[in-house]
PAZANU-81391 format. One record per residue (C-alpha): residue in one letter; chain; x, y, z. Coordinates in steps of 0.02 Angstrom, whole numbers. Layout:
PAZANU-81391
+---+---+--------+--------+--------+
! r ! c !      X !      Y !      Z !
+---+---+--------+--------+--------+
! A ! A !      X !      Y !      Z !
...
+---+---+--------+--------+--------+
***
This chain:
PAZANU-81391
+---+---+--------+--------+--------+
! r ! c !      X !      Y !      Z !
+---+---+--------+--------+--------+
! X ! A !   1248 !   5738 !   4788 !
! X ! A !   1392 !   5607 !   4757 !
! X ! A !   1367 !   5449 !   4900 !
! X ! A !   1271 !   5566 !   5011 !
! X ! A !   1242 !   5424 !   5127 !
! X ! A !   1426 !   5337 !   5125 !
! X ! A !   1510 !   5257 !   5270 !
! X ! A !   1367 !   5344 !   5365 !
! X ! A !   1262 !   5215 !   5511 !
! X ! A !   1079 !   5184 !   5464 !
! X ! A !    987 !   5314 !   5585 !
! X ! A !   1109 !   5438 !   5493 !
! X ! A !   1066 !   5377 !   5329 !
! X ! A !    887 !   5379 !   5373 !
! X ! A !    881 !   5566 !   5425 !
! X ! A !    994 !   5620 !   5268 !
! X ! A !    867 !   5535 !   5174 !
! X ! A !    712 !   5616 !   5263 !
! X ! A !    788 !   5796 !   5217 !
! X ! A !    810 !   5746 !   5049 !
! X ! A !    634 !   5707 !   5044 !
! X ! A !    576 !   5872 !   5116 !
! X ! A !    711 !   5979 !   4992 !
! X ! A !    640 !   5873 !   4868 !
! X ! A !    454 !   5976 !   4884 !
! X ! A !    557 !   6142 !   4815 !
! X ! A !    700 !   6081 !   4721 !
! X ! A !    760 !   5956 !   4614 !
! X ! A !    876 !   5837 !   4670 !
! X ! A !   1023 !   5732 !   4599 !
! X ! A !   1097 !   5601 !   4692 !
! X ! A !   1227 !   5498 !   4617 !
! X ! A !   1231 !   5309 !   4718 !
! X ! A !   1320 !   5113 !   4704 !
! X ! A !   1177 !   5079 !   4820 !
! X ! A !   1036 !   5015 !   4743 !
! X ! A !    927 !   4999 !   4932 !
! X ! A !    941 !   5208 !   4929 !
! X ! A !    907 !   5227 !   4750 !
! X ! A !    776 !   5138 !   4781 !
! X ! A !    714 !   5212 !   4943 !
! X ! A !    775 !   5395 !   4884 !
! X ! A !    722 !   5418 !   4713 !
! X ! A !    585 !   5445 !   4602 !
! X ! A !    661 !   5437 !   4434 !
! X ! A !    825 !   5327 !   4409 !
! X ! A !    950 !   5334 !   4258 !
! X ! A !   1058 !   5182 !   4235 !
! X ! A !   1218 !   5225 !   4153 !
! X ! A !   1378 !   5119 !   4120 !
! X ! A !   1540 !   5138 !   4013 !
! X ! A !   1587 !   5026 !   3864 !
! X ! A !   1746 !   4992 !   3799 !
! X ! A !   1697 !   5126 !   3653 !
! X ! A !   1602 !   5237 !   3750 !
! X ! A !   1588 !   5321 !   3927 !
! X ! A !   1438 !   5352 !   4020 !
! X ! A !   1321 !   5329 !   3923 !
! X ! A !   1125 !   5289 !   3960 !
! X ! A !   1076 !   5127 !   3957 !
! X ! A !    883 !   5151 !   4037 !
! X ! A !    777 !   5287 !   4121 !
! X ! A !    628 !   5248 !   4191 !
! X ! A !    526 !   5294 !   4363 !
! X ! A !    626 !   5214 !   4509 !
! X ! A !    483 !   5080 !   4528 !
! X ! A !    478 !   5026 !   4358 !
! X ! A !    647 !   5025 !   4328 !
! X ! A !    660 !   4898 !   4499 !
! X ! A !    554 !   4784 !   4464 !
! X ! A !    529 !   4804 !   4273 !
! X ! A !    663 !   4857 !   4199 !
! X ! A !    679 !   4868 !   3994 !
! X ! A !    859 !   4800 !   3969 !
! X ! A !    961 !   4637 !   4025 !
! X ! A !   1103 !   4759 !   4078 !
! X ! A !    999 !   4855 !   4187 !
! X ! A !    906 !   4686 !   4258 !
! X ! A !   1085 !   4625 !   4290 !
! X ! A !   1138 !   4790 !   4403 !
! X ! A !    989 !   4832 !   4517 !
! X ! A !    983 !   4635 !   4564 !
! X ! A !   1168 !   4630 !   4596 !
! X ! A !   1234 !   4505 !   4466 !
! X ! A !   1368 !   4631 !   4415 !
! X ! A !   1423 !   4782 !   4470 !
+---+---+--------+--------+--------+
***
């Protein structure tokens, strides 16, 4: 899913969120997300990647969605989730 949840109000975004959950039980689920509150919220597993000026999309961490919150290995990931760039 690319932005499953943009432009969409909260009690929207909430309910999209909820079936993800229950899809979630018997298949797997990609969702691809600027917003770090529903990666957060959404996921279980989260993969940080990023472009560099000689390279595109490319991994920088992967880690369970709680870790990589509030422990992430790398600066650049650190620097996204918090909101100091991107």
């Amino acid at each position: 899913m690319d932005e499953p949840c943009s432009a969409l109000d909260p009690r929207s975004t909430l309910q999209i969120e909820e079936l993800m959950r229950v899809l979630a039980k018997d298949y797997t689920i990609v969702i691809v997300t600027h917003n770090m509150q529903q990666a957060a919220r959404a996921s279980d597993q989260t993969i940080f990647m990023t472009m560099g000026d000689d390279r595109a999309g490319y991994v920088v961490e992967y880690a369970a969605t709680s870790k990589m919150f509030m422990m992430p290995e790398h600066q650049l990931t650190a620097d996204y989730v918090s909101g100091r760039f991107g």
